[in-house]
C-alpha positions as a Python dict, from the first residue, in 0.01 Angstrom:
ca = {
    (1, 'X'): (0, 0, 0),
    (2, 'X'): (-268, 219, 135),
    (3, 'X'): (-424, 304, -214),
    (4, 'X'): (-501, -83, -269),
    (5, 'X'): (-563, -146, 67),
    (6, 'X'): (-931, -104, 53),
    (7, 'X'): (-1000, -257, -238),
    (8, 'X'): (-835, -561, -85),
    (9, 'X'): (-1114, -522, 208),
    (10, 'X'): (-1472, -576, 220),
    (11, 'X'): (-1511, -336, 573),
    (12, 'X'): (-1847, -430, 724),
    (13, 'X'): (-1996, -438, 1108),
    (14, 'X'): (-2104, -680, 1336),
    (15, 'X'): (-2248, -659, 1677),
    (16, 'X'): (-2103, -878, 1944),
    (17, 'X'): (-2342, -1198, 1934),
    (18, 'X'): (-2429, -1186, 1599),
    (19, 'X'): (-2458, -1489, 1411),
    (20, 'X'): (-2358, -1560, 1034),
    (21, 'X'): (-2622, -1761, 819),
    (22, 'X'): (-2770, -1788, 481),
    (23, 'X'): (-2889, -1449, 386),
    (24, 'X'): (-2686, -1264, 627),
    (25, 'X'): (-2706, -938, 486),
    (26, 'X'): (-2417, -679, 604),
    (27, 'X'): (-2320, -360, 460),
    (28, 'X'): (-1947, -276, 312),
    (29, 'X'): (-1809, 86, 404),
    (30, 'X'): (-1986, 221, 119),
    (31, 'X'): (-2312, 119, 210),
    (32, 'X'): (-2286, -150, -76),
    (33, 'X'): (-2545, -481, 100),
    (34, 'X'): (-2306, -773, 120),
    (35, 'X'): (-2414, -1107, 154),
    (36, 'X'): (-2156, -1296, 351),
    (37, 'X'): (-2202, -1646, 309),
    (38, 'X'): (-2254, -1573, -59),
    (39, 'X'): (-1865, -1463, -30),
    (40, 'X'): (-1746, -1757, 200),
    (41, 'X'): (-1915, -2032, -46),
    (42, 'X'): (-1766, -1841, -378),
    (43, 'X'): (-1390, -1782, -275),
    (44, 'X'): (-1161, -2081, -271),
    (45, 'X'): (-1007, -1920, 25),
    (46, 'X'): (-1126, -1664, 272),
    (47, 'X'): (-966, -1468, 562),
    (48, 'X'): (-1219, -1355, 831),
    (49, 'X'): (-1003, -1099, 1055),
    (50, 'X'): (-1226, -965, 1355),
    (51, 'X'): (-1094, -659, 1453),
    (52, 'X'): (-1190, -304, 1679),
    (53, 'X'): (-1044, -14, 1644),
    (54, 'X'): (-930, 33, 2007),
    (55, 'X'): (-722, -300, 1943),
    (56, 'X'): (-319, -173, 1876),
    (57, 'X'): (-251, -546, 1781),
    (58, 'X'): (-508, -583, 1531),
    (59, 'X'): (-393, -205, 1346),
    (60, 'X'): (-81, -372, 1320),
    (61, 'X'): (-185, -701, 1130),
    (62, 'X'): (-296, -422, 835),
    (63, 'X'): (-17, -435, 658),
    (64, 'X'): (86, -785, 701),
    (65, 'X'): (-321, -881, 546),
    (66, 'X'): (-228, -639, 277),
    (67, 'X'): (82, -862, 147),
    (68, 'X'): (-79, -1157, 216),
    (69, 'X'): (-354, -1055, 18),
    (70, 'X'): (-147, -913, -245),
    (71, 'X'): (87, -1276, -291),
    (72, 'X'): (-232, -1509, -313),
    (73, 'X'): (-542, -1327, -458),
    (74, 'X'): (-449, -1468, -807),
    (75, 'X'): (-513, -1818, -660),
    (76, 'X'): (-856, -1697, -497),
    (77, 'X'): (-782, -1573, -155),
    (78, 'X'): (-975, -1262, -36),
    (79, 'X'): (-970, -1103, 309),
    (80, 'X'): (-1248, -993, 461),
    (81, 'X'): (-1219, -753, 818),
    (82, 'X'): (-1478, -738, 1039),
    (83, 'X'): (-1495, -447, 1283),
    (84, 'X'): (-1665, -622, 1619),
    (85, 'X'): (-1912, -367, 1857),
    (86, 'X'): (-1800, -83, 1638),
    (87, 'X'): (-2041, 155, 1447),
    (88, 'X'): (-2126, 287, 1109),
    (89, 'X'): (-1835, 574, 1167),
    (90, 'X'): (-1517, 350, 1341),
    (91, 'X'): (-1539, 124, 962),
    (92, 'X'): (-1515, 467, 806),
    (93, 'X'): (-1193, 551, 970),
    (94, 'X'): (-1073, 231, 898),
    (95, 'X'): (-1090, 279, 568),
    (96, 'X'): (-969, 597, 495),
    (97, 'X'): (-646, 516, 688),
    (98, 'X'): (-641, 226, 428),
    (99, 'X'): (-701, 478, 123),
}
């Protein structure tokens, strides 16, 4: 599970208060620029998960993303987790737990 898992997840941050709009530019854990709505308009169906990395509950809803993500992506579903108030290096650790 973990060697798909991050290629099932776009990891990016957000500050608390941040808006989303057209041309909302974010960064994925490998620096890659993402543009958000871009994603949200192409997908038939997107999951937004908010998460933090202090948050036990949301390290738990990992693996249940994972097979969700894993049953529908055929039919156009992609997940997409947000880490809220973290930095640059709390996405990073995200993802290598994923890897």
């Amino acid at each position: 599970m973990k060697t798909i898992a991050f290629l099932l997840f776009i990891i990016f941050t957000l500050k608390e208060g941040d808006f989303v709009k057209w041309g909302y530019i974010v960064r994925d854990s490998d620096g890659k620029q993402v543009d958000l709505p871009l994603i949200l308009m192409e997908k038939k169906c997107v999951l937004l998960n908010f998460y933090s990395t202090g948050c036990s509950e949301c390290k738990k809803e990992i693996p249940f993303l994972n097979e969700i993500y894993k049953r529908y992506k055929e039919k156009g579903l992609e997940v997409l987790m947000v880490a809220v108030g973290e930095d640059e290096g709390s996405a990073e650790k995200i993802k290598k737990k994923l890897e």
